[in-house]
C-alpha positions as CSV (number, residue, x, y, z in Angstrom):
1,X,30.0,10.3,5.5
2,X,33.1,9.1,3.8
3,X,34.8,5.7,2.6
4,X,32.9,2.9,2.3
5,X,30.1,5.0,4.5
6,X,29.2,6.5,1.4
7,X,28.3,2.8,-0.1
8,X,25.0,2.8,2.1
9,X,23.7,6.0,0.9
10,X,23.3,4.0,-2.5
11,X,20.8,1.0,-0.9
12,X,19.1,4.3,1.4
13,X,16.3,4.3,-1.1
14,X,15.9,0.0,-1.5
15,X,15.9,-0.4,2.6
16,X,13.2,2.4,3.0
17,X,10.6,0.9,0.5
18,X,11.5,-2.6,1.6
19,X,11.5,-1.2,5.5
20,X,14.2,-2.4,6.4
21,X,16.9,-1.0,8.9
22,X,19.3,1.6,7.3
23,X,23.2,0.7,7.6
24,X,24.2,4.6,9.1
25,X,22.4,6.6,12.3
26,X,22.3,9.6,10.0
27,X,20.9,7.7,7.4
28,X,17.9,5.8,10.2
29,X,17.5,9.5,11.4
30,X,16.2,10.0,7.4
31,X,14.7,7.0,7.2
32,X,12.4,8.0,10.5
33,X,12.0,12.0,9.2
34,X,10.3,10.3,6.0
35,X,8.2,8.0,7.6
36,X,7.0,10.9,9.5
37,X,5.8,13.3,6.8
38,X,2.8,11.7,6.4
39,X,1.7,12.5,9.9
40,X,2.1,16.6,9.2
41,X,1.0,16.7,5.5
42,X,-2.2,16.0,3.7
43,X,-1.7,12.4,1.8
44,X,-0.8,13.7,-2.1
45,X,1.4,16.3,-0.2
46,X,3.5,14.2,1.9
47,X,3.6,11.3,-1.4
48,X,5.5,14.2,-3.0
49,X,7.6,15.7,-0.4
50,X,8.8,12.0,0.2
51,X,9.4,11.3,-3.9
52,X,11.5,14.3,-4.0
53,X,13.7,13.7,-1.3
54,X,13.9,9.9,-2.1
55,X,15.0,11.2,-5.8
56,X,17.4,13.2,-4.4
57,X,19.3,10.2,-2.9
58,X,19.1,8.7,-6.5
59,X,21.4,11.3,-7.6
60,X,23.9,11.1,-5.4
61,X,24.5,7.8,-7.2
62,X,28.3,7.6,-8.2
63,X,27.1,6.0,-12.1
64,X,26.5,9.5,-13.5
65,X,29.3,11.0,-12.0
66,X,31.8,11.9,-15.0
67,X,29.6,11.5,-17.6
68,X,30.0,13.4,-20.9
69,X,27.1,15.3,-21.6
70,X,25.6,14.8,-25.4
71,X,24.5,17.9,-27.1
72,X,21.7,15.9,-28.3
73,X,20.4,15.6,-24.9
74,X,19.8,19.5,-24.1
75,X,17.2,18.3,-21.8
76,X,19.3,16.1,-19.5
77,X,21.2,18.7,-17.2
78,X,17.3,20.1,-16.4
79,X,16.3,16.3,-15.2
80,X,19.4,16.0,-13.5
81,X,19.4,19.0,-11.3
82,X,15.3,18.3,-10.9
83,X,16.8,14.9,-9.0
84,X,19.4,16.4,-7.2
85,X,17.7,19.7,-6.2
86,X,15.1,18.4,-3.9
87,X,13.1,21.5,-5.3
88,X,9.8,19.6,-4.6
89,X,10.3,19.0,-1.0
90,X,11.7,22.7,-0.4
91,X,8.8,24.2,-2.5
92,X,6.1,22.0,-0.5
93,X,7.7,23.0,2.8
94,X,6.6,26.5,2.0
95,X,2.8,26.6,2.6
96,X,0.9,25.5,5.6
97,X,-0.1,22.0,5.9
98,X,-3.8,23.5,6.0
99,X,-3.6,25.7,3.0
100,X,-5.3,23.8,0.5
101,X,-3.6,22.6,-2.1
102,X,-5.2,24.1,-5.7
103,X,-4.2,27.2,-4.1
104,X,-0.5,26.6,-4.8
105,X,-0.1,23.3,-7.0
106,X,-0.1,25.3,-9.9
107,X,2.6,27.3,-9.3
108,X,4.6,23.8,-8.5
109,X,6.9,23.7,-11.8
110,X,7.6,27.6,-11.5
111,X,8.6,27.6,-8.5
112,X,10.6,24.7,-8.8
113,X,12.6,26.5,-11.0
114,X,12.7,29.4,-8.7
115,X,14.5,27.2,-6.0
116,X,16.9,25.3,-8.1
117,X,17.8,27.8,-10.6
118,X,18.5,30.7,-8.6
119,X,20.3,28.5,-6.3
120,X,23.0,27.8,-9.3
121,X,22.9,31.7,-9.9
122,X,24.4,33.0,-6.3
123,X,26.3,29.7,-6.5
124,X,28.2,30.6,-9.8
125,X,31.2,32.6,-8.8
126,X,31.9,30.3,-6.1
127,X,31.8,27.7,-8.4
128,X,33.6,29.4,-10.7
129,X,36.6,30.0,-8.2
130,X,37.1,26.3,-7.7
131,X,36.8,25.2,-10.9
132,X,33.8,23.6,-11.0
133,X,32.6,21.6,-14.5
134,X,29.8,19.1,-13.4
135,X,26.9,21.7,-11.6
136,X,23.9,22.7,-13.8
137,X,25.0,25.4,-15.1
138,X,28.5,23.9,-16.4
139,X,26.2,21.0,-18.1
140,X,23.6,23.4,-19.2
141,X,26.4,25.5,-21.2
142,X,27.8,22.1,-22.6
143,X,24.5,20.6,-24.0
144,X,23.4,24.2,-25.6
145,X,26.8,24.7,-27.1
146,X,26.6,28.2,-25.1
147,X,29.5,29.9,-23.4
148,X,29.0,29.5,-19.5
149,X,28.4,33.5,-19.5
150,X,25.7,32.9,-21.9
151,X,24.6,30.0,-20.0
152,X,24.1,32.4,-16.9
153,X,22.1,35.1,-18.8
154,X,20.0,33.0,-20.5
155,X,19.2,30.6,-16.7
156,X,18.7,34.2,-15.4
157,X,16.5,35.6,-17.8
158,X,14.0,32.1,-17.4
159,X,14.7,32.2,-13.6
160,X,13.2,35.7,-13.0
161,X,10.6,35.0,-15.5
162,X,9.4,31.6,-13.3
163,X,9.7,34.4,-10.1
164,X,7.5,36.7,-11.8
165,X,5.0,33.7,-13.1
166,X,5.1,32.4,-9.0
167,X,4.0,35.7,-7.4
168,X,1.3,35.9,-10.7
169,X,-0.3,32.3,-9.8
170,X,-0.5,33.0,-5.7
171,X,-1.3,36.7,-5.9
172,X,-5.1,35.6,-5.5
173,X,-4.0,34.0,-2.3
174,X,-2.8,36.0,0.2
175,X,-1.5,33.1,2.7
176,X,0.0,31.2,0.4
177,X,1.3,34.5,-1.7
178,X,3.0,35.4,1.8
179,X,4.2,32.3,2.4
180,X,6.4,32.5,-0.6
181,X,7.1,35.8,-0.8
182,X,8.4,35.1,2.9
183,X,10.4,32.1,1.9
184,X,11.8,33.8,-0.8
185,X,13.3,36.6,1.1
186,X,15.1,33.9,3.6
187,X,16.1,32.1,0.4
188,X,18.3,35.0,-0.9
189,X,19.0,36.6,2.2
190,X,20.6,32.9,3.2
191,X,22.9,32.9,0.1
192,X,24.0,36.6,1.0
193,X,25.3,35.6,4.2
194,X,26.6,32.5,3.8
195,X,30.6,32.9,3.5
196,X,29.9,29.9,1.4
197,X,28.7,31.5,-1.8
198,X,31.2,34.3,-1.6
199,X,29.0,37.0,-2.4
200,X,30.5,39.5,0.0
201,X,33.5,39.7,-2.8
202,X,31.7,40.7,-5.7
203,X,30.1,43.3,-3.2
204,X,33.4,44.6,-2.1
205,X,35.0,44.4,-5.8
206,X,31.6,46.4,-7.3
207,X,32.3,48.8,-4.5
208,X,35.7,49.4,-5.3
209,X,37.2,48.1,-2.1
């Protein structure tokens, strides 16, 4: 979507509570996944998995974009990337529609942290290659006053630690446990793979090739 396409991804979220017809066939084709949800997950599930993604069009929103981040505000780059990282939806997606939901809710703001943050780790050389300055972990360095380096050890250190506190909330529940553990391994595995992320030359240059 580009030029003035991009204009209707701004009024996506005020047509779909007002119901009324979206301005792109991509953007209908969202409109009708959403409406859908509700018809494959329990009620409170499907409220969520809809508020996530409907908050991830929110930040897509071109009024942020550029904005200097405050060191006074060491909290914003977290609520930003909890908008943009549809965490929520991805995290929701994991367990069965039938596995009930106190066995996993818990484990909701961990593993939200799981999925975003370790996203912006295997994304960071990449990033760093094209000179990126507005993802996470480029805001998170700017509001803590940290080097990015630092930035990256310290997102690791609380990423692996929300891992760790995931697998210790599920562990008494062997479907759901699975179903993460399961997710998790096609999570990383993904990001491995994908030429994207340009993993495969940090392999080759730890190799010595």
């Amino acid at each position: 979507m580009k030029g003035q396409d991009i204009t209707h991804v701004y009024h996506f979220n005020e047509r779909f509570v007002s119901c009324q017809p979206q301005a792109d066939p991509v953007l209908s084709g969202l409109d009708v996944l959403l409406r859908e949800v509700v018809h494959h997950y329990p009620p409170l599930v499907s409220n969520l998995i809809v508020a996530s993604s409907l908050n991830f069009v929110s930040s897509l929103d071109h009024e942020t974009k550029g904005m200097k981040i405050l060191v006074d505000a060491p909290l914003y780059p977290e609520y930003s990337r909890l908008l943009s990282g549809l965490a929520d939806a991805y995290g929701l997606f994991i367990f069965p529609p039938a596995l009930p939901l106190g066995e996993y809710i818990q484990c909701m703001p961990d593993l939200r942290s799981v999925i975003n943050h370790a996203n912006d780790i295997l994304s960071y050389y990449k990033e760093e290659l094209e000179g990126e300055t507005v993802n996470y972990l480029s805001l998170m360095a700017v509001s803590l006053g940290l080097t990015k380096q630092d930035a990256l050890h310290q997102l690791s250190e609380k990423t692996v630690q929300a891992y760790h506190n995931t697998l210790q909330i599920l562990r008494p529940h062997i479907e759901a446990c699975d179903a993460f553990l399961g997710f998790f391994h096609g999570y990383f595995q993904f990001h491995s793979a994908s030429r994207r992320y340009k993993l495969e030359e940090i392999m080759l240059e730890k190799s010595g090739y």
